[in-house]
C-alpha positions as CSV (number, residue, x, y, z in Angstrom):
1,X,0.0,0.0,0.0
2,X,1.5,1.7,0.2
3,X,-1.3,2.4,-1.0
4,X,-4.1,0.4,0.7
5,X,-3.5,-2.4,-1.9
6,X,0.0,-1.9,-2.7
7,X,2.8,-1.9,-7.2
8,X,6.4,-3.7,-6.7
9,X,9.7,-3.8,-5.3
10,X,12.9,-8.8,-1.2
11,X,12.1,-11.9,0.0
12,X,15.1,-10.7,2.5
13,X,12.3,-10.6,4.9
14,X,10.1,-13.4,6.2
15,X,6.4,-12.8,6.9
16,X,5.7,-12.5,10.1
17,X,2.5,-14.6,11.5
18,X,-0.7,-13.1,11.7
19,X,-1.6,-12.0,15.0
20,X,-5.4,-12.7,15.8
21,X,-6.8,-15.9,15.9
22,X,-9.2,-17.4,13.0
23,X,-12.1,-19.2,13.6
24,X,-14.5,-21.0,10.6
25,X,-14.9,-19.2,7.6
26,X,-18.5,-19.2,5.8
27,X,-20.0,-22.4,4.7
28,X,-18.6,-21.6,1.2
29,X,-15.7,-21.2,2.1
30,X,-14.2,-23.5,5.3
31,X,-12.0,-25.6,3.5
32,X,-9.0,-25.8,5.7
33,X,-5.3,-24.4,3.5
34,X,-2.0,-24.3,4.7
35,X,-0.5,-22.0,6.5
36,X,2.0,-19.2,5.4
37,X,5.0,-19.7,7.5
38,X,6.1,-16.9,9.9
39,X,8.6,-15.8,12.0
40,X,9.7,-13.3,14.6
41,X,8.5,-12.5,18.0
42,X,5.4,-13.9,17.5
43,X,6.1,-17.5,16.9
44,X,5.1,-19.6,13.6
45,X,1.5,-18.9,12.0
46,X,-1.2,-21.4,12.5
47,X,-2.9,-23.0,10.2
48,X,-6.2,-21.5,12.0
49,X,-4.9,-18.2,10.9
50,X,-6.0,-18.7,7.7
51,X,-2.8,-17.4,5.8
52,X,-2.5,-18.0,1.9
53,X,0.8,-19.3,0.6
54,X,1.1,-18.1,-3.2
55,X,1.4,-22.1,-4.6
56,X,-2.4,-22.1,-3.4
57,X,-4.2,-18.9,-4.4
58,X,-7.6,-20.4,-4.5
59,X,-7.4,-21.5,-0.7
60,X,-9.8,-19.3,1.3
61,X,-9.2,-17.7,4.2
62,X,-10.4,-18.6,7.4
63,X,-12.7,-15.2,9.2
64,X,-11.7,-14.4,12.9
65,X,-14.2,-15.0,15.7
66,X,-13.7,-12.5,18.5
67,X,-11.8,-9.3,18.8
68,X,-8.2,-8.9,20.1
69,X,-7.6,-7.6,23.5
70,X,-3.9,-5.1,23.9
71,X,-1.3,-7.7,23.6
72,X,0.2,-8.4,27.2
73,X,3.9,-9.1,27.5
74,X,4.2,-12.6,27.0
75,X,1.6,-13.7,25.5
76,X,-0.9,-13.1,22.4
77,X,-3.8,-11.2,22.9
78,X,-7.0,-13.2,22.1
79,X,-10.2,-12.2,19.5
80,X,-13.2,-11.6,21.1
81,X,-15.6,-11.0,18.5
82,X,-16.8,-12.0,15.1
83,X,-14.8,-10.3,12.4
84,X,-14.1,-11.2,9.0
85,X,-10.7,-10.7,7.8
86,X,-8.8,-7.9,6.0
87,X,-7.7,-7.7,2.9
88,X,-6.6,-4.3,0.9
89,X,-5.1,-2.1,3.2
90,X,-7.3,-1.1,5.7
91,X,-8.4,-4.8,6.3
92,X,-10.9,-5.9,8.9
93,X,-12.7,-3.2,10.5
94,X,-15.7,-4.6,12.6
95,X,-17.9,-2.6,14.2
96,X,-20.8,-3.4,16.4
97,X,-21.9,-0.7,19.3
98,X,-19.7,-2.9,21.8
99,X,-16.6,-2.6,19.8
100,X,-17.0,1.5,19.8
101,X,-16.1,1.5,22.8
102,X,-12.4,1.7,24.1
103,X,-10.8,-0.6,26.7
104,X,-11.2,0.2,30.5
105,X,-6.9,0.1,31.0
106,X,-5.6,2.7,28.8
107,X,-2.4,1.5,26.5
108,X,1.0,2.7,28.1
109,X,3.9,3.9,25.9
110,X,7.0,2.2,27.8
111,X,9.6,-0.3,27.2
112,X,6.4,-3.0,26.7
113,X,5.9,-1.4,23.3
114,X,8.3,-4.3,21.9
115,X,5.8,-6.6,22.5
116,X,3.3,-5.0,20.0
117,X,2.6,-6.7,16.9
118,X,4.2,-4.2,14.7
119,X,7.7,-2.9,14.8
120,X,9.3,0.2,13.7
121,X,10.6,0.8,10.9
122,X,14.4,0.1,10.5
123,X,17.1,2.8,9.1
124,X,18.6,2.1,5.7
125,X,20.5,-1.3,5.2
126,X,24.2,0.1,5.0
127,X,25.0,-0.4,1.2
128,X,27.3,0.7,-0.9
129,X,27.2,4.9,-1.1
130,X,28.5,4.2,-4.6
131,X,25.7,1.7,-5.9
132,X,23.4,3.5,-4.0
133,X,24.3,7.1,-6.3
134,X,24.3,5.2,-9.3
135,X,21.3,4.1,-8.6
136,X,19.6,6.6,-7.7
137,X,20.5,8.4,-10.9
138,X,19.2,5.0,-13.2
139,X,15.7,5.4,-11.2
140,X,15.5,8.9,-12.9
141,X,17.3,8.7,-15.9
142,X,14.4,8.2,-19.4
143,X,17.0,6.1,-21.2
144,X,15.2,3.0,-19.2
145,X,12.3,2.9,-21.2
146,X,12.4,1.9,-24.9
147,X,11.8,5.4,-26.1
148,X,13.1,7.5,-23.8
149,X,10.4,8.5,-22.7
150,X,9.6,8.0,-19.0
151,X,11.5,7.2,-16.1
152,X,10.9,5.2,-13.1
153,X,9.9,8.5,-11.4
154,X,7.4,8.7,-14.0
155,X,5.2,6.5,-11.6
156,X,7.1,6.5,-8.2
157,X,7.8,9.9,-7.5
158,X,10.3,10.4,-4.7
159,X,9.4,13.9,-4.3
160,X,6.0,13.0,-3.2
161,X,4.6,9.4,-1.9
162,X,6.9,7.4,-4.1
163,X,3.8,6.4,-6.5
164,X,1.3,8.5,-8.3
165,X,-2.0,10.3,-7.4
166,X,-3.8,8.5,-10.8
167,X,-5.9,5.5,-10.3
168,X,-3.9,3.7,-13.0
169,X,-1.2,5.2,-14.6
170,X,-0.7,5.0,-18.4
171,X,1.1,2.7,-20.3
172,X,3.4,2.8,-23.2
173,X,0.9,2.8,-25.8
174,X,-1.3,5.1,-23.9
175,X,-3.6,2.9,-22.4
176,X,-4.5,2.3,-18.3
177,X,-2.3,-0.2,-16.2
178,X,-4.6,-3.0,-14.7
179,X,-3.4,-1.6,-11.1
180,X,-3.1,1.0,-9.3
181,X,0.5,2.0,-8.8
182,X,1.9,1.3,-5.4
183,X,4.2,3.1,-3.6
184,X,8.1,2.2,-4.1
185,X,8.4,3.5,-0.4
186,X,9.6,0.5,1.9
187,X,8.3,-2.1,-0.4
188,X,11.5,-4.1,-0.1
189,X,10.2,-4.6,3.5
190,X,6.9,-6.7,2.0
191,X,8.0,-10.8,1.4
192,X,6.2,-10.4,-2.2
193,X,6.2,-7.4,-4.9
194,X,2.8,-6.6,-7.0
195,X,-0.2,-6.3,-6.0
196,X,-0.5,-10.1,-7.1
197,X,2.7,-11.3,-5.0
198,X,4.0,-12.8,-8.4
199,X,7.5,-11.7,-7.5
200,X,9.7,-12.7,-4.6
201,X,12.7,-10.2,-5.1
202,X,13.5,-6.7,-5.9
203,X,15.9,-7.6,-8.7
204,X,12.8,-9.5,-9.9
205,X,10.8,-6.3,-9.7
206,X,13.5,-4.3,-11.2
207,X,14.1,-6.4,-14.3
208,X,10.3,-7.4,-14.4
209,X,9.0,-3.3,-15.0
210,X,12.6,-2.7,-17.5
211,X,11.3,-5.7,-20.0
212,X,7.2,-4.9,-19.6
213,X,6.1,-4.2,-22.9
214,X,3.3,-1.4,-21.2
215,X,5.7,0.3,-18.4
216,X,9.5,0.9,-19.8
217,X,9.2,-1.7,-22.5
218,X,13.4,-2.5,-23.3
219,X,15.0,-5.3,-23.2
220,X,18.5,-6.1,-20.9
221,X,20.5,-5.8,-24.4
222,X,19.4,-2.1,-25.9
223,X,19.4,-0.7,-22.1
224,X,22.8,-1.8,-21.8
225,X,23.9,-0.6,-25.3
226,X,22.7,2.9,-25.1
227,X,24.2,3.2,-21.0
228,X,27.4,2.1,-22.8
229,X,27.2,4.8,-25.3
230,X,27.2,7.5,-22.9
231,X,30.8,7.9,-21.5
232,X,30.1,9.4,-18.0
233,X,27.7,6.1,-17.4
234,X,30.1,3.9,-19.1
235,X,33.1,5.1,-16.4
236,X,31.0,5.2,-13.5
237,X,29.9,1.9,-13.8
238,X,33.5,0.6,-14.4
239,X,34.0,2.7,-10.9
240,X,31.4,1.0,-8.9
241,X,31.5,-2.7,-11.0
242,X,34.7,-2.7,-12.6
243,X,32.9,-3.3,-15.9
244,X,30.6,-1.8,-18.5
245,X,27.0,-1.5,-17.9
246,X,25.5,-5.2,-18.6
247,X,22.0,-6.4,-17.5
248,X,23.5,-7.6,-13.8
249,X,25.0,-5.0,-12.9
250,X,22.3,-2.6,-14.4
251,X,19.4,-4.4,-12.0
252,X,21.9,-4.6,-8.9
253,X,22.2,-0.5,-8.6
254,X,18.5,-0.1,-9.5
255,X,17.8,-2.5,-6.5
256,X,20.6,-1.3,-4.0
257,X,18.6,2.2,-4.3
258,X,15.4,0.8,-4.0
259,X,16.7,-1.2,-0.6
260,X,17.3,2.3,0.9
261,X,14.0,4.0,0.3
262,X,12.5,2.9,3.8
263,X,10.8,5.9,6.1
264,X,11.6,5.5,9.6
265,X,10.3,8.3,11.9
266,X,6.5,8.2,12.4
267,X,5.3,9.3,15.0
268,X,3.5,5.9,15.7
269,X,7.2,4.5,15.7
270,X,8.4,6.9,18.1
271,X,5.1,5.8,20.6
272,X,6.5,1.9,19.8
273,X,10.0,3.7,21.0
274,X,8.9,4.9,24.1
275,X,7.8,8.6,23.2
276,X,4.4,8.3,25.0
277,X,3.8,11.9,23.9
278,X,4.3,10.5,20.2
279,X,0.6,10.1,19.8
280,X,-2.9,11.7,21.0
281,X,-5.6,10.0,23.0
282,X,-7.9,10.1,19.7
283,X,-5.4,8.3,18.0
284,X,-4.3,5.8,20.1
285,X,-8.2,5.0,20.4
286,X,-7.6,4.3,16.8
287,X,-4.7,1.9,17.5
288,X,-6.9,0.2,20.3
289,X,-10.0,-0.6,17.8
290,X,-7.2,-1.6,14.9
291,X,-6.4,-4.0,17.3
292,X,-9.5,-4.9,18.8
293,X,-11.4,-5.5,15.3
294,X,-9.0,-7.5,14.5
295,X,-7.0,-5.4,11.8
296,X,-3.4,-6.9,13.3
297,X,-5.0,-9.8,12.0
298,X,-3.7,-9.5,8.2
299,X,-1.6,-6.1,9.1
300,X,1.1,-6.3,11.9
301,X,5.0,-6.7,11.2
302,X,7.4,-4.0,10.3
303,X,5.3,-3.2,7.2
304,X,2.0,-3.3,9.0
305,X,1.2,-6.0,6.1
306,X,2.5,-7.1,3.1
307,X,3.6,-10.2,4.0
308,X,0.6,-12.3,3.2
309,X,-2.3,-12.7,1.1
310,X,-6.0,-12.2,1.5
311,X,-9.4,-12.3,-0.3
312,X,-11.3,-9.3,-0.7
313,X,-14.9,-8.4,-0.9
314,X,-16.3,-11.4,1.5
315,X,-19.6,-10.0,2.0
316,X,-20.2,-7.1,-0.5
317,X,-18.3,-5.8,-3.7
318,X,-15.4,-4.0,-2.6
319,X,-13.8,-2.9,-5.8
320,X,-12.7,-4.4,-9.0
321,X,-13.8,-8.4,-8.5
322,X,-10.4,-9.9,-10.3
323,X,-8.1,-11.0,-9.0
324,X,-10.1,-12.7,-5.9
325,X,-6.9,-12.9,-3.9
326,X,-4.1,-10.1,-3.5
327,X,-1.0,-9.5,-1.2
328,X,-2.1,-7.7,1.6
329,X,-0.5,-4.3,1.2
330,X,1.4,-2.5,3.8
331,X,0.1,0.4,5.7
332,X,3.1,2.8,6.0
333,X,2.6,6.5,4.3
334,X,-1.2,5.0,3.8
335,X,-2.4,8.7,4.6
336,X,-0.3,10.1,1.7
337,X,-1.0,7.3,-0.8
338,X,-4.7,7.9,-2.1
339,X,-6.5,6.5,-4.1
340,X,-6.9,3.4,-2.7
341,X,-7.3,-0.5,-4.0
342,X,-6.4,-2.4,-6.7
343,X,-8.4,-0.1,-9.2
344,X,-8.0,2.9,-7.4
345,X,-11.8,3.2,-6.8
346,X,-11.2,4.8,-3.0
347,X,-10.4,8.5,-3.4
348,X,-10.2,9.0,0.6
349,X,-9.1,7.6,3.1
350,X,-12.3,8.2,5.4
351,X,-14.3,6.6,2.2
352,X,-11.7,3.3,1.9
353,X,-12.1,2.6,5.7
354,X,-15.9,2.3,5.3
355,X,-16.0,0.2,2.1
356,X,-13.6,-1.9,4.1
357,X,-16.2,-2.8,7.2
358,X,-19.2,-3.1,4.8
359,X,-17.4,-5.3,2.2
360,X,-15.1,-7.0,4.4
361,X,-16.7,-7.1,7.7
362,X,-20.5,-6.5,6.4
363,X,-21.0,-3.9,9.3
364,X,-21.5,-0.2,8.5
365,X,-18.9,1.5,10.6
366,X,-19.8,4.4,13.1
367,X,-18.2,8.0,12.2
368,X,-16.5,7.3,15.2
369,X,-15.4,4.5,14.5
370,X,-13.9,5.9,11.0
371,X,-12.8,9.0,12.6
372,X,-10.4,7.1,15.0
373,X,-8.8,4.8,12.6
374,X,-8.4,7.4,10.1
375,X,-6.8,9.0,13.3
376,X,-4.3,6.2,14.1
377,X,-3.7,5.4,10.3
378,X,-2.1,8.9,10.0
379,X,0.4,8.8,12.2
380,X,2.2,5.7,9.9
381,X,3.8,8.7,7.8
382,X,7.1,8.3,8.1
383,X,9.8,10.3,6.8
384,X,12.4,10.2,4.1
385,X,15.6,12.3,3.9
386,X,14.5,13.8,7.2
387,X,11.0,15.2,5.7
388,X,7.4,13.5,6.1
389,X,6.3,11.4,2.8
390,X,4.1,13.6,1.3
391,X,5.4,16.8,2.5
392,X,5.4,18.4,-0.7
393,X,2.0,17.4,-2.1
């Protein structure tokens, strides 16, 4: 996500489990799958969690049955009420006149904080300055696409939320992409890349939007050629590689770059620090209902998703019907990323959280209810080059 269904760019990272509990799923759908295997803090994930592996798409998931409590040191917090799982970004928002209300023992931002079921988000990996610079200049530099005519900022603009304000950006020949264009911004932190989950590396990614015939359209051979041509290019690679450009070398910059576009810094990561001035009380009722509805379920992790997959529209349409199943997308920048989905159908964010509970959860959420999630969900903005993402929009 981010947009709330997130476009590509390692498999460095393993998911990490899903953290409520899963009960049955509908009669037309409780045939059991396995799991997707976790790791981290919060042990393997169960089979009961429902979790798609990508070998078995047309599994379906399994729906919570009761509503998380604030994790406690030790241990995980249990669902208390029926929920149906998330999917696009904002996933499982249930919402009964109970569940408006907030918990009687108010959360504490201490040292506990490690126990939550998201983590902050790391600095940049240390790679090399030199890969990194070349990089960074490939990501902008029009020679990547066939005619010269757009560059990977084109669609990911740095400057901004690392992806586009269009609900589908255009192709080569002029027509619409099939998805909305997700943000470049920590996606090497998701375990899959697209909003599909086809890819399992950021080389992949890389060499995957170079060579697609309706986003940069080369191939390996006439990129190389016409980096070679240039003499600057030519001598900086031989710098950094030792060699001319060639397709290996070419993907490894692009990808070293990409590694080191992470946002660390959000105020929600400073509360999971230990700043409990980090956040409001309005917002960390949002962070209580993400938890109690059961949104941890399919978001948690460093990415606050992206590191499974999920099913959308359970009870009602939610957007664009194929495909059924998608990789969860993460939640980071999500206030700076609209529109939202796979199509790009959610223009807000206030409008994407309600189409969530309806579709997903087939409640219709309370203003409240939006207004405090909405709440929490902005504080995920993290920052990049020591300015919030988005600052500039």
């Amino acid at each position: 996500m981010s947009r709330l269904l997130i476009q590509a760019a390692s498999e460095s990272l393993e998911p990490t489990p899903c953290y409520a509990r899963a009960a049955s799923a509908p009669a037309s759908q409780s045939a059991s799958r396995p799991h997707m295997p976790g790791v981290g803090r919060w042990g393997q994930c169960r089979m009961e969690y429902g979790c798609v592996d990508q070998q078995l798409p047309s599994m379906p998931r399994r729906i919570p049955s009761q509503q998380l409590t604030p994790p406690r040191k030790g241990k995980i917090a249990r669902l208390r009420r029926p929920a149906a799982i998330c999917i696009l970004i904002l996933g499982g928002l249930q919402l009964s006149p109970a569940s408006s209300q907030t918990p009687a023992q108010p959360l504490q931002s201490t040292i506990a904080n490690a126990e939550e079921p998201i983590t902050p988000v790391p600095e940049p990996l240390n790679t090399d300055p030199r890969k990194m610079k070349l990089g960074e200049r490939l990501f902008g530099d029009p020679r990547l696409s066939h005619g010269n005519s757009r560059s990977c900022t084109s669609c990911h603009d740095l400057g901004t939320n690392g992806a586009s304000t269009n609900s589908q950006d255009v192709g080569l020949d002029g027509s619409s992409l099939p998805f909305n264009t997700l943000t470049v911004f920590n996606a090497a932190l998701s375990f899959r890349f697209g909003w599909e989950g086809k890819l399992r590396t950021v080389e992949s990614v890389v060499k995957a939007a170079l060579e697609n015939p309706e986003i940069m359209g080369t191939s390996m051979s006439e990129l190389s050629e016409k980096l070679a041509a240039d003499p600057a290019m030519r001598r900086e690679f031989t710098d950094v590689y030792g060699s001319r450009p060639d397709a290996g070398n070419i993907v490894d910059a692009i990808a070293s770059f990409e590694r080191s576009l992470v946002t660390p810094g959000s105020r929600f990561d400073r509360w999971l620090a230990g700043d409990a001035a980090a956040l409001s009380e309005g917002e960390l009722d949002g962070y209580r209902l993400f938890k109690s509805l059961g949104c941890v379920s399919c978001h948690q992790g460093v990415n606050i998703g992206g590191n499974l997959f999920e099913r959308h529209g359970l009870f009602h349409p939610l957007a664009s019907p194929k495909p059924e199943i998608l990789r969860v997308p993460s939640l980071r920048n999500v206030a700076t990323t609209p529109p939202y989905f796979h199509d790009g159908s959610a223009r807000t964010l206030d409008d994407a959280v309600r189409r969530m509970g309806l579709a997903q959860l087939n409640t219709t959420l309370t203003d409240q209810q939006v207004k405090a999630i909405v709440a929490y969900l902005q504080t995920l903005t993290g920052k990049y080059r020591g300015a919030p993402v988005g600052a500039s929009q």
